[in-house]
C-alpha positions in Angstrom: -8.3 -14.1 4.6 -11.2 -13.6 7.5 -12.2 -10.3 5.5 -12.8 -12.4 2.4 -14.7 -15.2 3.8 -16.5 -12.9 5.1 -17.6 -11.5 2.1 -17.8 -14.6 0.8 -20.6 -15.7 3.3 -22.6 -12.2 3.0 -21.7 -10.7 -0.4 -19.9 -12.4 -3.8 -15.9 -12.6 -4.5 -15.1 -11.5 -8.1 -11.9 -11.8 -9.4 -9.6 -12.7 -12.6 -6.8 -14.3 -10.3 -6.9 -18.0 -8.6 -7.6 -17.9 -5.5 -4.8 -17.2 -2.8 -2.6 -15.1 -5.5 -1.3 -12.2 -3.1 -2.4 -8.4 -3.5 0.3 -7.7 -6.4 0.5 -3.6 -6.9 0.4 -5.2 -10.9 -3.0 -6.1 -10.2 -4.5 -3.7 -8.7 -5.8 -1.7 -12.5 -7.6 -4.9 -13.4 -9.2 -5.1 -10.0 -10.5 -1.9 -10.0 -11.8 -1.8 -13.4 -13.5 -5.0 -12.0 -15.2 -2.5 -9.1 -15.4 0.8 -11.7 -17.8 -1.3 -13.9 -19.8 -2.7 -10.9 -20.4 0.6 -9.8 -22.4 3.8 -11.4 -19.7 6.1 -10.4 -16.7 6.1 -9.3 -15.2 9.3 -6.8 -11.7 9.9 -6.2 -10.8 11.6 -2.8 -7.1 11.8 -3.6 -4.7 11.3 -6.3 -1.0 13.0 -7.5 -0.7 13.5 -11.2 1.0 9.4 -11.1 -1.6 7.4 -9.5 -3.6 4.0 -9.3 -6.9 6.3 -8.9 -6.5 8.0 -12.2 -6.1 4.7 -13.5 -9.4 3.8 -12.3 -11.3 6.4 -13.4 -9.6 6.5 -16.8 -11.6 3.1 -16.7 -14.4 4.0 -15.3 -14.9 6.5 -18.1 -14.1 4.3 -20.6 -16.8 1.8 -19.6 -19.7 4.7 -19.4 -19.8 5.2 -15.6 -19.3 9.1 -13.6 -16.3 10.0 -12.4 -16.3 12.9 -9.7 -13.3 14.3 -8.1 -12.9 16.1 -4.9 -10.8 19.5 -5.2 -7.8 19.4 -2.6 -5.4 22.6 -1.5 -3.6 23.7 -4.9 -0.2 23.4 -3.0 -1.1 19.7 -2.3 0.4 17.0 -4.9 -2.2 14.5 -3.7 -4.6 17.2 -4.9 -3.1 17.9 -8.8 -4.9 14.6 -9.6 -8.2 15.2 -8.4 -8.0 19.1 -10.3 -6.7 17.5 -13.4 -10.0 14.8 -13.3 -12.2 17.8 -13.0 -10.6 20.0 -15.9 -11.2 16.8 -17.8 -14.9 16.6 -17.0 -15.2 14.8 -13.9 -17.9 15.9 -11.7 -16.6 18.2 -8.3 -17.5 17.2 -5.2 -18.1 19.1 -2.0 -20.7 16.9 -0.5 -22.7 13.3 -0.8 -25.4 14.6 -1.6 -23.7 16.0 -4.9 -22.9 12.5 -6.1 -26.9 11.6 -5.2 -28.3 14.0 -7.3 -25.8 13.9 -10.3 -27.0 9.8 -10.3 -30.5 10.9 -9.7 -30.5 9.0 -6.7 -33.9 9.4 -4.8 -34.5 7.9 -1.5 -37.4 8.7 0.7 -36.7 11.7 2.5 -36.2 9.9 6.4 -33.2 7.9 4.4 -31.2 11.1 3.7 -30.1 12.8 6.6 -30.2 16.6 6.7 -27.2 18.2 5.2 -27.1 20.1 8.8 -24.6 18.0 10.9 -25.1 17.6 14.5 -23.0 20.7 16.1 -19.6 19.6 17.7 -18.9 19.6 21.0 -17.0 22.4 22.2 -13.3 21.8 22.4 -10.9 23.2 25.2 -9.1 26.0 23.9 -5.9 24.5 24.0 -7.4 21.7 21.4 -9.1 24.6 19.7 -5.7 26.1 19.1 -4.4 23.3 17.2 -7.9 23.0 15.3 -6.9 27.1 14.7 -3.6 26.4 13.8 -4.1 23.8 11.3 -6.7 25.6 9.2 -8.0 23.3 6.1 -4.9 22.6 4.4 -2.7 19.7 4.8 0.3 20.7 7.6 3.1 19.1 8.5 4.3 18.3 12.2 6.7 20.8 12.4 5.1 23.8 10.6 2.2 23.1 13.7 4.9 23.0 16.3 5.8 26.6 15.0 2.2 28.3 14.7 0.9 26.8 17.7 4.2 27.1 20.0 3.4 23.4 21.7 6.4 21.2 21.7 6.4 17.9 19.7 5.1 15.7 22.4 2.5 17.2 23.8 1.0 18.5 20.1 1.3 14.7 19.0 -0.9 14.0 22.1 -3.0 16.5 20.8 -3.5 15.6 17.6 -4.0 12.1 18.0 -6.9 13.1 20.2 -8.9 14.9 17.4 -8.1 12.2 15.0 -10.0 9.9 17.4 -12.8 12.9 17.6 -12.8 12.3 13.9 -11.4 16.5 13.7 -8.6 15.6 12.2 -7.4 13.5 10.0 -4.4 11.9 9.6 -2.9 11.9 5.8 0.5 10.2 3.9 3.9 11.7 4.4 3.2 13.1 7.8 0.7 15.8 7.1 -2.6 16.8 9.0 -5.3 17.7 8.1 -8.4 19.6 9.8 -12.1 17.8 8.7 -15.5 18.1 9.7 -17.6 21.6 9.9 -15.8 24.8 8.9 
């Protein structure tokens, strides 16, 4: 409720449903063609073969906007939906700046940062190891407690840690996942 008033006060509240009607999972492909017909584009990050997002950009096609899909790891089922998207036209997606110049977005130049992040920090090697460990590809807690050799504990310690360094990233069904540079 305090996030939509607070909307309310800043932005506008559009919807088809009275107000107070509770987020129904029935609702949610009429909300988002709501949103994928507001927007110019719309990108999906992640998505199995049986999901809400393909829903949306199923819509979001349908009413003339972009759809662009990130790729995932090919042994990832949150991934098959994103690959299926781009065999079926969508745009791929390795950076922002690939969604601002498909919609000819120009900005001046001091709006867009460089595509050169700012270095990270050096990590102890005993963080580095997990980083090491957990490569690019979504890993489960238990396949990390085997390449790294940490027990459970202290590797949960551990990755919590490089979540909150924004390193890693925390996805459904228990996995891990390294972000940021390569």
């Amino acid at each position: 409720k305090e996030l939509a008033h607070r909307i309310a006060r800043h932005g506008l509240l559009v919807s088809e449903y009275p107000l107070g009607t509770p987020p129904l999972p029935a609702n949610f492909p009429k909300r988002n063609r709501i949103i994928s017909g507001l927007s110019q584009g719309t990108l999906v990050v992640e998505a199995a073969l049986a999901s809400g997002s393909l829903i949306t950009a199923r819509l979001a096609a349908e009413q003339g906007r972009e759809v662009f899909a990130i790729p995932g790891s090919i042994h990832a089922p949150q991934s098959r939906g994103c690959h299926a998207l781009i065999r079926q036209g969508a745009k791929l997606v390795e950076s922002a700046q690939d969604v601002l110049e498909e919609l000819r977005w120009h900005a001046p130049a001091a709006a867009i940062p460089a595509e050169q992040p700012a270095p990270e920090e050096p990590l102890a090697p005993s963080y580095q190891c997990v980083l090491d460990a957990l490569g690019f590809d979504p890993l489960g807690l238990d396949a990390l407690v085997a390449r790294t050799g940490l027990d459970a504990a202290t590797l949960q310690v551990r990755l919590l840690e490089l979540e909150l360094e924004g390193r890693v990233a925390r996805l459904p069904g228990g996995l891990f996942q390294r972000v940021g540079q390569a």
